[in-house]
C-alpha positions, -999 to +999 in steps of 0.1 A: +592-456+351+597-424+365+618-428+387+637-444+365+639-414+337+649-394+370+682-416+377+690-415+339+692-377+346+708-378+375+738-405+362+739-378+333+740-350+354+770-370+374+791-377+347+778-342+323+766-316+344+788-288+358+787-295+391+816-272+401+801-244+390+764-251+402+757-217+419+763-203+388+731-221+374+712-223+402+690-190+397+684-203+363+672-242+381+652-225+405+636-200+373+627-234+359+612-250+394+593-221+397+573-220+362+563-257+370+550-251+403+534-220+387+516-243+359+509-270+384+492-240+407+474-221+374+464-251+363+456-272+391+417-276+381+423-277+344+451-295+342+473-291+302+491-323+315+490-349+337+519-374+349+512-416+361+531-440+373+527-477+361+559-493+374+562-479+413+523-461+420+528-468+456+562-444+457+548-423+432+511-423+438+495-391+414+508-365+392+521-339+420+543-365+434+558-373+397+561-334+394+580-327+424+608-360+414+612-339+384+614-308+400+643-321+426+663-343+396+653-337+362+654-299+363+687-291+377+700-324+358+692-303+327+702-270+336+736-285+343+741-305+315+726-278+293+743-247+296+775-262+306+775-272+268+755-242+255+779-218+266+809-237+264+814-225+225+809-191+207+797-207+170+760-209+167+762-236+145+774-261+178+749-240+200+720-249+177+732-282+173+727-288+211+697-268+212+681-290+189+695-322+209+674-307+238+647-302+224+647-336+206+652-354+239+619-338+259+600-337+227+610-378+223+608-384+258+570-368+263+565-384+229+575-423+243+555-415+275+524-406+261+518-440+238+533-461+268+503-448+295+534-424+315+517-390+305+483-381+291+474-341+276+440-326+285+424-298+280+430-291+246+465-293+251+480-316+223+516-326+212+523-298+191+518-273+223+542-294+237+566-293+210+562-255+211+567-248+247+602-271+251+611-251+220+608-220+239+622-234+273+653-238+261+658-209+244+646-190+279+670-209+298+702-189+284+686-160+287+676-166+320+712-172+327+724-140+313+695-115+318+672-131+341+647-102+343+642-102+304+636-143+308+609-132+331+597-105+310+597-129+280+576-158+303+550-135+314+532-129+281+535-164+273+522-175+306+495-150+300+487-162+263+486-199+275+464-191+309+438-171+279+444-197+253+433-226+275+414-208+296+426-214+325+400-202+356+425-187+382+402-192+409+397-225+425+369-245+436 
């Protein structure tokens, strides 16, 4: 099922995304990458989340394989999509409007997976952290885009607060 959520995003990306202008976004894809392999490394013994494949386990046998599909299509799929649109208007009013799309999409999507066996929480991570962190994902990504030192700035107290929070051992086994 993955892999099919992954050409959805792709076909979007296709017919959406700004592919002219893809260097432009590319820090901002790669920002992204990077604070998933970072979670998937912090939290590699305690995992918040965990990804499974009912449809295709032999392609996509465990969570790190699921990760990386959404690391090489979903995440620049998004980016694409998403601040093409963000930052194609000045009024607020359009820019929460999409915003809130966004946000609607991953929350519905992690949502969907969770009751149909796709994704499972652990750790004391429950829906409402989820809701909460996509929240502040997309608000980082524009900022990333713009001042991408002040994105990073922003991400390291929150990637602090949710290493104490969950406690997180940052040593491995």
């Amino acid at each position: 099922m993955h892999i099919v959520y992954n050409l959805l995003y792709f076909l979007a990306a296709w017919r959406w995304g700004d592919w002219r202008n893809w260097q432009k976004y590319y820090p901002t894809i790669l920002f992204l990458i990077l604070c998933d392999l970072l979670h998937n490394f912090l939290a590699y013994n305690q995992a918040l989340w965990i990804y499974h494949e009912t449809l295709l386990p032999q392609l996509l046998p465990n969570h790190t394989t699921i990760s990386l599909l959404y690391m090489l299509v979903m995440y620049p799929a998004t980016i694409l999509i998403y601040l093409k649109y963000f930052f194609k208007t000045d009024k607020w009013t359009k820019r929460v409007f999409h915003y809130v799309l966004w946000v609607s999409i991953y929350t519905i999507t992690e949502y969907t997976n969770i009751h149909v066996g796709l994704f499972f929480h652990h750790n004391g991570w429950v829906m409402w952290h989820s809701i909460l962190f996509i929240m502040m994902m997309f608000i980082l990504f524009p900022i990333h885009y713009k001042k991408p030192l002040l994105a990073w700035g922003i991400s390291l107290p929150i990637i602090l607060l949710i290493v104490m929070t969950f406690d997180l051992s940052l040593y491995f086994k």
